[in-house]
N, CA and C atoms as a LAMMPS dump frame, in Angstrom:
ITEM: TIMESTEP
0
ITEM: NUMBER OF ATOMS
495
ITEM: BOX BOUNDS ff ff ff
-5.0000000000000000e+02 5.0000000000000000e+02
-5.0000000000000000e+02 5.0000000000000000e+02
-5.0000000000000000e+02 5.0000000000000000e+02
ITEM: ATOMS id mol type element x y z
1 1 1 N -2.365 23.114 1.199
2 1 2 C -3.584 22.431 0.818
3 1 3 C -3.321 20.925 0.745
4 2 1 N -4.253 20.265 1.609
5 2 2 C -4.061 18.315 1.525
6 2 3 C -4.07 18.264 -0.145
7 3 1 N -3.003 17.488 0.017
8 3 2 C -3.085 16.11 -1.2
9 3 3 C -4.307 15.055 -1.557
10 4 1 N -5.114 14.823 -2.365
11 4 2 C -6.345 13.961 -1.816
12 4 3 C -6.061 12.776 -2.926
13 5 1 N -6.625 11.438 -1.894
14 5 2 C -6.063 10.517 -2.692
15 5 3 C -7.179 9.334 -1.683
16 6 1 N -7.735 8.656 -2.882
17 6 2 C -9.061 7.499 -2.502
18 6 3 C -8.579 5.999 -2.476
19 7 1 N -8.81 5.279 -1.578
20 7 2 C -8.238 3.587 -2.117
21 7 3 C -9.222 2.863 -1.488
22 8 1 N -9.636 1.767 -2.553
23 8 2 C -10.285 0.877 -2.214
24 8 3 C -9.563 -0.264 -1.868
25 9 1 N -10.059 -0.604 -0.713
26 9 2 C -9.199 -1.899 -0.223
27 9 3 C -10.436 -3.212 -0.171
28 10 1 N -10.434 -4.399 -1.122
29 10 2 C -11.368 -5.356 -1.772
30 10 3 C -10.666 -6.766 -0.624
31 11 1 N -11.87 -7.368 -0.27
32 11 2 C -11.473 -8.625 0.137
33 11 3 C -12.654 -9.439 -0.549
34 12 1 N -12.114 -10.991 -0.891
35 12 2 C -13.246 -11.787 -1.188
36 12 3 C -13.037 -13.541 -1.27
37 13 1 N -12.428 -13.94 -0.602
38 13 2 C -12.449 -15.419 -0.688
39 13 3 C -12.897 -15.314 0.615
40 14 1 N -12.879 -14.733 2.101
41 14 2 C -13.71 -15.363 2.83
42 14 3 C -14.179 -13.794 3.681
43 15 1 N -15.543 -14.508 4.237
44 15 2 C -16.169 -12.77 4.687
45 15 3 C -16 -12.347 5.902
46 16 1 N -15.216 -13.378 6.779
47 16 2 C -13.935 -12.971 8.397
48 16 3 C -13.141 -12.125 7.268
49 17 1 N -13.077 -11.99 6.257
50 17 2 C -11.466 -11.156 5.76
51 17 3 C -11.966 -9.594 5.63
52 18 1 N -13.134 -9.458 5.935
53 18 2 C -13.936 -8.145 6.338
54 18 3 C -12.784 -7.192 7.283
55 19 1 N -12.982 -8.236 8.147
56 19 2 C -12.943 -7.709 9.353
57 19 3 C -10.739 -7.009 9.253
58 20 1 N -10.631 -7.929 8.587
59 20 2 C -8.806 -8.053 8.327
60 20 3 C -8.895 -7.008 7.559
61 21 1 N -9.578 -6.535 6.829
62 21 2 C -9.235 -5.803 5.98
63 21 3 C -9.478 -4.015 6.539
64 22 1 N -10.29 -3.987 7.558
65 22 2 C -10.495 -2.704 7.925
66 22 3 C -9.828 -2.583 8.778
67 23 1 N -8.703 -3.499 9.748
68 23 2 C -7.749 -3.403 10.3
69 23 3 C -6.98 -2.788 9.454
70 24 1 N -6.458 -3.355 8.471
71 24 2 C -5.345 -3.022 7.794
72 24 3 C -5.432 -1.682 6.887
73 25 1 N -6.342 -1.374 6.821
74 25 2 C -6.993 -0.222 5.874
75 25 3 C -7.094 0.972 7.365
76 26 1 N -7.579 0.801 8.666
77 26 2 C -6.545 1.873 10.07
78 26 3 C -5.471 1.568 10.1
79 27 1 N -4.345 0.636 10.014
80 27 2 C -3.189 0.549 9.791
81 27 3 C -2.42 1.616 8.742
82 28 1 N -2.779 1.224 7.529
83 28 2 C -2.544 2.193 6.454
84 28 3 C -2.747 3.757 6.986
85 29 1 N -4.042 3.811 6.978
86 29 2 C -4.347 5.239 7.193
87 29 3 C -3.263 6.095 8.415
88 30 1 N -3.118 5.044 9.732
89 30 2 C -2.168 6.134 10.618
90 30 3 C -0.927 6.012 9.929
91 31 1 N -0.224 5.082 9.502
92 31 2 C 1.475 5.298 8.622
93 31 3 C 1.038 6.579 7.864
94 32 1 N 0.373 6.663 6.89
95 32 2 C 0.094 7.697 6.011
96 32 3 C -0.259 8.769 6.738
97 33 1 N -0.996 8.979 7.873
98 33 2 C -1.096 10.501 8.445
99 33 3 C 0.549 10.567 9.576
100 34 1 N 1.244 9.487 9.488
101 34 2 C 2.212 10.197 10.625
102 34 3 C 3.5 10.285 9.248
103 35 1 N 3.07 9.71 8.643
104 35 2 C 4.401 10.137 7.164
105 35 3 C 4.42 11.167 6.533
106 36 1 N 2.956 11.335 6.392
107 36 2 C 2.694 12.561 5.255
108 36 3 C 1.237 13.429 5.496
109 37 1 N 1.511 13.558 6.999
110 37 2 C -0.078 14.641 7.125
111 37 3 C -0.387 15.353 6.328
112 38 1 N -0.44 16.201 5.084
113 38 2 C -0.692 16.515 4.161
114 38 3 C -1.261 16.262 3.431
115 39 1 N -1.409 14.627 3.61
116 39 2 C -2.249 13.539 2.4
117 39 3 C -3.74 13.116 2.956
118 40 1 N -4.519 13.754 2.279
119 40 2 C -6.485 13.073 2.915
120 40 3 C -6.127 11.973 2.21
121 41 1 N -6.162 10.552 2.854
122 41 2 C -6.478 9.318 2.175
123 41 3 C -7.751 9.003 2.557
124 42 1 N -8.464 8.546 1.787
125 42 2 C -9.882 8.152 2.048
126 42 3 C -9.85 6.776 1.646
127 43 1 N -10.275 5.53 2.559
128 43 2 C -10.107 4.123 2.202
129 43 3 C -11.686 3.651 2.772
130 44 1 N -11.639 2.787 1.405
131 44 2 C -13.073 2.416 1.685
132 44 3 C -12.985 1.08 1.051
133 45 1 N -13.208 0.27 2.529
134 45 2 C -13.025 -1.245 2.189
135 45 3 C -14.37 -2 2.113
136 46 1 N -14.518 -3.059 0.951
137 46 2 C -15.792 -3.767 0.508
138 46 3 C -15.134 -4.728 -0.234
139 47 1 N -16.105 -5.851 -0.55
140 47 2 C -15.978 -7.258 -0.557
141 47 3 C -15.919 -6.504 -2.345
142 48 1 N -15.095 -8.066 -3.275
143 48 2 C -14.806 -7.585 -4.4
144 48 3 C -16.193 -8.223 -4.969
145 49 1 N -16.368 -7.608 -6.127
146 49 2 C -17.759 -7.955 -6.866
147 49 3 C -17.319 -8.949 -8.073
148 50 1 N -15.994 -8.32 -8.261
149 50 2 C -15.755 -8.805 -9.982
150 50 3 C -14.015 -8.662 -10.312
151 51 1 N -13.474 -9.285 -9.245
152 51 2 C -12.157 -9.883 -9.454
153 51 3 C -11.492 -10.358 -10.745
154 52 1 N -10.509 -10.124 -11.196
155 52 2 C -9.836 -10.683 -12.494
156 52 3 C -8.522 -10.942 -12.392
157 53 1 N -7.704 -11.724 -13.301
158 53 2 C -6.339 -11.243 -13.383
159 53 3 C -5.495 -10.651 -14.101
160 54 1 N -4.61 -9.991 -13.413
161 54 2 C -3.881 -8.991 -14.516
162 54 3 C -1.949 -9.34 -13.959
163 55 1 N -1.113 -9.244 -14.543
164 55 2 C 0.225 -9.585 -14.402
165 55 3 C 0.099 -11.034 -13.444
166 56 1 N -0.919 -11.356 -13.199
167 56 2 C -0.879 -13.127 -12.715
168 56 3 C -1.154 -13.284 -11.775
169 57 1 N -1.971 -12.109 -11.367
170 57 2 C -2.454 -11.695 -9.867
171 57 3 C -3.704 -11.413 -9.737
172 58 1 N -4.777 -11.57 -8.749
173 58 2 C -5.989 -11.444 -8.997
174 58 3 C -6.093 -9.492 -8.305
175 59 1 N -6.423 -8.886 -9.081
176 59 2 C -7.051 -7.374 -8.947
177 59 3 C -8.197 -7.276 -9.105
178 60 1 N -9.022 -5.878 -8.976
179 60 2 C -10.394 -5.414 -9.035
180 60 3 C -10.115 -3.933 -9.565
181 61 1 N -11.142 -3.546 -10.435
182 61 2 C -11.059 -2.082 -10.737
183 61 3 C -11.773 -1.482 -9.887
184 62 1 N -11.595 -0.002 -9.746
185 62 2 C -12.188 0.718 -8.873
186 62 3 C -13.495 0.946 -9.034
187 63 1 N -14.221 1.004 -8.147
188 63 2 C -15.546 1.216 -8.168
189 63 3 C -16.102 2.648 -8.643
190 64 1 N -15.614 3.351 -7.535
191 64 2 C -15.464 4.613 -7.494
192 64 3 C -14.554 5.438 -8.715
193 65 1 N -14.626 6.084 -9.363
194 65 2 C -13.703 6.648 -10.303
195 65 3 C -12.634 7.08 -9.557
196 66 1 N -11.452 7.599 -10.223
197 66 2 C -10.643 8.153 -9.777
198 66 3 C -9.388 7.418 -8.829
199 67 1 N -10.076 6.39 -8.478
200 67 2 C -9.437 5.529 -6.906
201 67 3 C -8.654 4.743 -7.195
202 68 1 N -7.609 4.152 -6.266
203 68 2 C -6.512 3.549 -6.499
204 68 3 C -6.946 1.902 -5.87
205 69 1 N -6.859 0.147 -6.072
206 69 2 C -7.701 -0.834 -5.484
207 69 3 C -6.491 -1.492 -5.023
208 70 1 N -6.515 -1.953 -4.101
209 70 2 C -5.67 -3.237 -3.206
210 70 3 C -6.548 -4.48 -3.292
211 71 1 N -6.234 -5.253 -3.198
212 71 2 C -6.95 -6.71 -3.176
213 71 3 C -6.42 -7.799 -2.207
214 72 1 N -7.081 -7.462 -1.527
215 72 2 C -6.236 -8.69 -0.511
216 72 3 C -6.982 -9.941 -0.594
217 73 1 N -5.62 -11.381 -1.039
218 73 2 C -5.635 -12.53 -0.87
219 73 3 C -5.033 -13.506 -0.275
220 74 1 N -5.958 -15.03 -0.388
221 74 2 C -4.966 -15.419 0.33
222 74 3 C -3.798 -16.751 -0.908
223 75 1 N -4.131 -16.472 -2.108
224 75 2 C -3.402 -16.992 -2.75
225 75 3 C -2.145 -16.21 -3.139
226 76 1 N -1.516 -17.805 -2.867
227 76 2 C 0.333 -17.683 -2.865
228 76 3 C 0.584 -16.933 -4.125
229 77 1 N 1.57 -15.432 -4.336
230 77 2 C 1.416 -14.59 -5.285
231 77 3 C 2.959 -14.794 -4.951
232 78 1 N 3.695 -14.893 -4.318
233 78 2 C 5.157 -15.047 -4.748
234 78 3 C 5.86 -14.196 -4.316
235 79 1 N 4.934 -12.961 -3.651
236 79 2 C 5.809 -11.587 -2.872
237 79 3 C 4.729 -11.43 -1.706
238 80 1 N 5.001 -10.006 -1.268
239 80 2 C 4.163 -9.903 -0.223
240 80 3 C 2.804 -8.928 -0.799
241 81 1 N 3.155 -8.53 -1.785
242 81 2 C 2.229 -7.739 -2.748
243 81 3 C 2.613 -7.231 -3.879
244 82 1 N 2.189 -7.039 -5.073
245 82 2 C 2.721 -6.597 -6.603
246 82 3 C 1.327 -5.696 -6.932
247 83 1 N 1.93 -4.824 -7.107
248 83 2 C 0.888 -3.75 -7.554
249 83 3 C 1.904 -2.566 -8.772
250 84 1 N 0.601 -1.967 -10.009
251 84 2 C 1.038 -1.584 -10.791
252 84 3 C -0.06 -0.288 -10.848
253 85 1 N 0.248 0.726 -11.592
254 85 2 C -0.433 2.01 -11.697
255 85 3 C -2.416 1.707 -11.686
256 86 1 N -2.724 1.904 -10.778
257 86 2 C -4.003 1.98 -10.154
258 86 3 C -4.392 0.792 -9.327
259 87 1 N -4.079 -0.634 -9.505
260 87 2 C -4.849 -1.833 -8.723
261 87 3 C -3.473 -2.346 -8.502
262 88 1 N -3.916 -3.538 -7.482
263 88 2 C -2.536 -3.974 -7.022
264 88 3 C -3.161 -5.824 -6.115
265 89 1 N -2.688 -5.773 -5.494
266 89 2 C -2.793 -6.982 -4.668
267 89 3 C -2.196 -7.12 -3.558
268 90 1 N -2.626 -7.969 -2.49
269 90 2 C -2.034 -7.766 -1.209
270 90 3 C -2.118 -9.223 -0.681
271 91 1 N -0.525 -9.948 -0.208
272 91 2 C -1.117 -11.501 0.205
273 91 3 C -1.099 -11.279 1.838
274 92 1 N -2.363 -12.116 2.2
275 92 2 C -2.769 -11.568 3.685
276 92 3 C -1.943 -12.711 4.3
277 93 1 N -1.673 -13.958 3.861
278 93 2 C -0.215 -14.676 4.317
279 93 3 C 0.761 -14.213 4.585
280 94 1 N 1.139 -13.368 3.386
281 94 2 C 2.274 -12.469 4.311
282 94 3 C 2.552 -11.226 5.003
283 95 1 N 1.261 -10.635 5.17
284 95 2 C 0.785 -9.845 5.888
285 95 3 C 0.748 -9.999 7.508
286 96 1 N -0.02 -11.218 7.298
287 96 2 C -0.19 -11.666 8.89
288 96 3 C 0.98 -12.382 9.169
289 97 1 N 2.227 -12.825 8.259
290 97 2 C 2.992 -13.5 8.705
291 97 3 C 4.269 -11.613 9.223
292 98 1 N 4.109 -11.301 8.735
293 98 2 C 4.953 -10.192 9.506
294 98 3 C 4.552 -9.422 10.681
295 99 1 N 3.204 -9.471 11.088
296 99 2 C 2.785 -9.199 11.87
297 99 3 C 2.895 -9.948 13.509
298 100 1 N 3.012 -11.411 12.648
299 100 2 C 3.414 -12.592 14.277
300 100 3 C 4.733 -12.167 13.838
301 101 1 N 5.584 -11.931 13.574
302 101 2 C 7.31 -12.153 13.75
303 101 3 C 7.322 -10.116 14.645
304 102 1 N 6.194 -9.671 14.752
305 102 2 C 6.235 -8.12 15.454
306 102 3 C 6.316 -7.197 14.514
307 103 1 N 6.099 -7.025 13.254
308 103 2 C 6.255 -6.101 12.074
309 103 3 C 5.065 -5.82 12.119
310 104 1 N 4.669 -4.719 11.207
311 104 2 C 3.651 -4.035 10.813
312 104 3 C 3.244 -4.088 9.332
313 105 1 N 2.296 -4.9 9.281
314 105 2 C 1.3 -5.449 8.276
315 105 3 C 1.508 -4.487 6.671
316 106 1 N 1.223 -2.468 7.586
317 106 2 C 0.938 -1.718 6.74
318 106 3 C 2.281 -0.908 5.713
319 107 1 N 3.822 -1.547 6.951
320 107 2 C 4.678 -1.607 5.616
321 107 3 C 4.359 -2.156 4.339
322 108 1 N 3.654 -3.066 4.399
323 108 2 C 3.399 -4.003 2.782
324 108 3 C 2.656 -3.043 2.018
325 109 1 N 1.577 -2.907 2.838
326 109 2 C 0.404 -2.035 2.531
327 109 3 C 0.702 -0.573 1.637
328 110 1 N 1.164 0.299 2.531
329 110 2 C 1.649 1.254 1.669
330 110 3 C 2.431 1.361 0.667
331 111 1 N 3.661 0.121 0.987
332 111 2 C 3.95 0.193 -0.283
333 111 3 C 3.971 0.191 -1.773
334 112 1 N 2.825 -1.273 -1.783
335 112 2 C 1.57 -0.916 -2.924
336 112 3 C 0.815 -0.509 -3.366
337 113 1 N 0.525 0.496 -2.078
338 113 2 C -0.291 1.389 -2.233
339 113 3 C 0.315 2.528 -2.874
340 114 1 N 1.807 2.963 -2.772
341 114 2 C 2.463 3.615 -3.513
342 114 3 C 2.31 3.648 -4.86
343 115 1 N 2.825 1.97 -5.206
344 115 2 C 2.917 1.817 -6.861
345 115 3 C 1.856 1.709 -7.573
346 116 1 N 0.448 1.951 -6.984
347 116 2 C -0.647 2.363 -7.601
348 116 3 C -0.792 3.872 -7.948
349 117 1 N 0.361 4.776 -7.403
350 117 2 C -0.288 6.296 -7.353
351 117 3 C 1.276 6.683 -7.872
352 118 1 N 2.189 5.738 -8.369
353 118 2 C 3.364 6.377 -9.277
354 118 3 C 2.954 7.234 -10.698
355 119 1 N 3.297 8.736 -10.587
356 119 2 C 3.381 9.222 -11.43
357 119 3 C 2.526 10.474 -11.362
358 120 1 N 1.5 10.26 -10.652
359 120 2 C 0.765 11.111 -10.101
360 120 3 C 1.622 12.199 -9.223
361 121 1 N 0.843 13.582 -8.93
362 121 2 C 1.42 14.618 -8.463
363 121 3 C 1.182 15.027 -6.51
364 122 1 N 2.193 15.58 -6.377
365 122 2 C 1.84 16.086 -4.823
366 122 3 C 2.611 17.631 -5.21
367 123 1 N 1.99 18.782 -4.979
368 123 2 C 2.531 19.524 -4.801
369 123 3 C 3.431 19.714 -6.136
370 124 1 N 2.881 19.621 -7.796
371 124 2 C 3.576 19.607 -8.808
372 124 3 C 4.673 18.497 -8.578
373 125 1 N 4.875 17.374 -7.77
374 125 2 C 6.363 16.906 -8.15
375 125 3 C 5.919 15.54 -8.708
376 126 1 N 6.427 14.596 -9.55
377 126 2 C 5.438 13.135 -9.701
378 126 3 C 5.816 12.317 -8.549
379 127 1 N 5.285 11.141 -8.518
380 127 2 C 5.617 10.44 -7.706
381 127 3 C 6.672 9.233 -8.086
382 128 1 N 7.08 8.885 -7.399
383 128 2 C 8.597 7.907 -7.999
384 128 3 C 8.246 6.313 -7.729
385 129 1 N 8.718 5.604 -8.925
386 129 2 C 8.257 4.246 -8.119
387 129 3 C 8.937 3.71 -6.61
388 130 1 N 8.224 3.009 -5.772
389 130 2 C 8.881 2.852 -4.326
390 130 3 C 9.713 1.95 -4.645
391 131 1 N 10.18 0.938 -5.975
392 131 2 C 11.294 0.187 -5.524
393 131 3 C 12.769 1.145 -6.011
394 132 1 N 12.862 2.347 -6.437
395 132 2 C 14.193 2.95 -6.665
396 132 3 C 14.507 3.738 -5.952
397 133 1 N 14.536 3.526 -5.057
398 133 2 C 15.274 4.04 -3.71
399 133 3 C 16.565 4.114 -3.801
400 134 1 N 17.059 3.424 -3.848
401 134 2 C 18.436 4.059 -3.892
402 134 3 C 19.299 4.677 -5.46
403 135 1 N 18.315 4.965 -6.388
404 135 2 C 18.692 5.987 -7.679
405 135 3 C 18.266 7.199 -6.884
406 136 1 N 17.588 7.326 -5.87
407 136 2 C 17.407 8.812 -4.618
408 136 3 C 18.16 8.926 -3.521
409 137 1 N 18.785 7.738 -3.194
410 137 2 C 19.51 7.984 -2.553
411 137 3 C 19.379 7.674 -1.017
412 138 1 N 18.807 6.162 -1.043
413 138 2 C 18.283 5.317 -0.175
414 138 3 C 18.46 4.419 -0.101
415 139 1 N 18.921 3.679 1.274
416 139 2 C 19.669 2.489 0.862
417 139 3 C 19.617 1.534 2.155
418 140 1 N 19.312 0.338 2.59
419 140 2 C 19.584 0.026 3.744
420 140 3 C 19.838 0.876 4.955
421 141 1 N 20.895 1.281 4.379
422 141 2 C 21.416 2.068 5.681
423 141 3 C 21.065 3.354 5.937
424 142 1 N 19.897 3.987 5.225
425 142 2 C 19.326 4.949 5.646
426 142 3 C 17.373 4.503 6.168
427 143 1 N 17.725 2.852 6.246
428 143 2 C 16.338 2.146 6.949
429 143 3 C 16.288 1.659 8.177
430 144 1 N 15.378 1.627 8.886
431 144 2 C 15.43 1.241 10.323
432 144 3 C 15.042 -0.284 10.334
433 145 1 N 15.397 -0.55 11.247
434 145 2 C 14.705 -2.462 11.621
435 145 3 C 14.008 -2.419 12.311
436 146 1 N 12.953 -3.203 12.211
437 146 2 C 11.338 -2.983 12.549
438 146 3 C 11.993 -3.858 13.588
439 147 1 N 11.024 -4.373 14.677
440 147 2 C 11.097 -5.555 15.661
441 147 3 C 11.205 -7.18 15.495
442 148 1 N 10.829 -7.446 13.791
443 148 2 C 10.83 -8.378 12.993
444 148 3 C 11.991 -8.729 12.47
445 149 1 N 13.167 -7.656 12.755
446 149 2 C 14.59 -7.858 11.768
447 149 3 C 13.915 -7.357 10.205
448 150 1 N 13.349 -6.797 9.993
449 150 2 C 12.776 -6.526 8.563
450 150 3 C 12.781 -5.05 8.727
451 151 1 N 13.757 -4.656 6.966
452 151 2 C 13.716 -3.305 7.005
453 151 3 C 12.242 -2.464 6.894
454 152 1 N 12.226 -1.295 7.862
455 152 2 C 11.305 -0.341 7.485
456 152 3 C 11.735 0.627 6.549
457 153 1 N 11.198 0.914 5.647
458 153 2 C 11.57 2.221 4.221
459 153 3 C 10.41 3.542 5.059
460 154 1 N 10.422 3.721 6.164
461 154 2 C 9.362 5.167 6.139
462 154 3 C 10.186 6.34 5.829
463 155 1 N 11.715 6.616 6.207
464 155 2 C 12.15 7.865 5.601
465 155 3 C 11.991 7.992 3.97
466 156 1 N 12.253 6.589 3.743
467 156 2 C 11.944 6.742 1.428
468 156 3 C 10.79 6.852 1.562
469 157 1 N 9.704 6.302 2.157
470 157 2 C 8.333 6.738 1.868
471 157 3 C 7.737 7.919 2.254
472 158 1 N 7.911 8.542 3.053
473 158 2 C 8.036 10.28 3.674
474 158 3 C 9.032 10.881 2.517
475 159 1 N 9.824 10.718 1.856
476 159 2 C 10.49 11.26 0.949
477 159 3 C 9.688 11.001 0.034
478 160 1 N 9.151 9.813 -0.929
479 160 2 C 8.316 9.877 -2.413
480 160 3 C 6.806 10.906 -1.7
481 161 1 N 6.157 10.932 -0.517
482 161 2 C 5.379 11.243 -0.874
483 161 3 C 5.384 12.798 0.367
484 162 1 N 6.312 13.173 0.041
485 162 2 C 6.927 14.449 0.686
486 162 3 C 5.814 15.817 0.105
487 163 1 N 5.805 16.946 1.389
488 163 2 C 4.486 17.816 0.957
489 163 3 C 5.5 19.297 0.286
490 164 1 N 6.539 19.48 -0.167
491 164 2 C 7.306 20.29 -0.869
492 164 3 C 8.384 19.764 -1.993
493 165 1 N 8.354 20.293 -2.925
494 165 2 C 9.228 19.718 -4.38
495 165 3 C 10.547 19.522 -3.61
């Protein structure tokens, strides 16, 4: 039986970031069906209504109950995204900057999209935060190099969100 799991993906300083954002929200969605077919993600991207900040980052709560929010901006946040149990943030600077060096945008993407859904269940097991990878037993050298020279984590991320305990 699918895993079901909702994310709102919010853009709002400019309304071309529409268009960026439902790229990146099919981006997301195929990593997540070729990682973890098991998982219905349902992403439903719209302009933010009512932005705030939380750990020093601008987020949005979910509209929808239940749902997990990304926020993509274009203010300098200091990583490529910081996200915490349900909302998160996404800088489209460095989004699009991994994307010209030949990387894929939706490494960032999922990954915060992860640490919005730590703790939560698949198949009875919780989910683990994505930066302790190697307390599982992941490490560089079980990551591939994207075309960017930048590690890809999809075997740790096919592992946290794996469809058997």
């Amino acid at each position: 039986m699918p895993t079901e799991f909702r994310l709102e993906i919010f853009f709002f300083e400019q309304e071309q970031d529409k268009d960026f954002a439902e790229k990146e929200a099919e981006k997301l969605l195929t990593l997540v069906t070729k990682l973890a077919p098991h998982i219905n993600l349902r992403i439903k991207v719209q302009k933010a209504s009512r932005p705030y900040r939380k750990w020093n980052i601008p987020v949005h709560d979910p509209i929808e109950e239940g749902s997990q929010t990304l926020l993509i901006t274009h203010e300098e946040i200091g990583a490529e995204g910081r996200a915490g149990p349900e909302k998160g943030c996404l800088s489209k600077q460095k989004m699009v900057e991994k994307e010209r060096k030949g990387g894929n945008s939706a490494d960032i993407t999922i990954h915060e999209w992860i640490h919005t859904i730590v703790g939560k269940t698949i198949n009875g097991r919780e989910i683990p935060n994505p930066d302790h990878s190697a307390y599982y037993g992941f490490s560089e050298n079980t990551a591939t190099k994207g075309p960017n020279g930048a590690y890809r984590w999809c075997n740790w991320y096919r592992h946290i969100l794996r469809e058997y305990p």
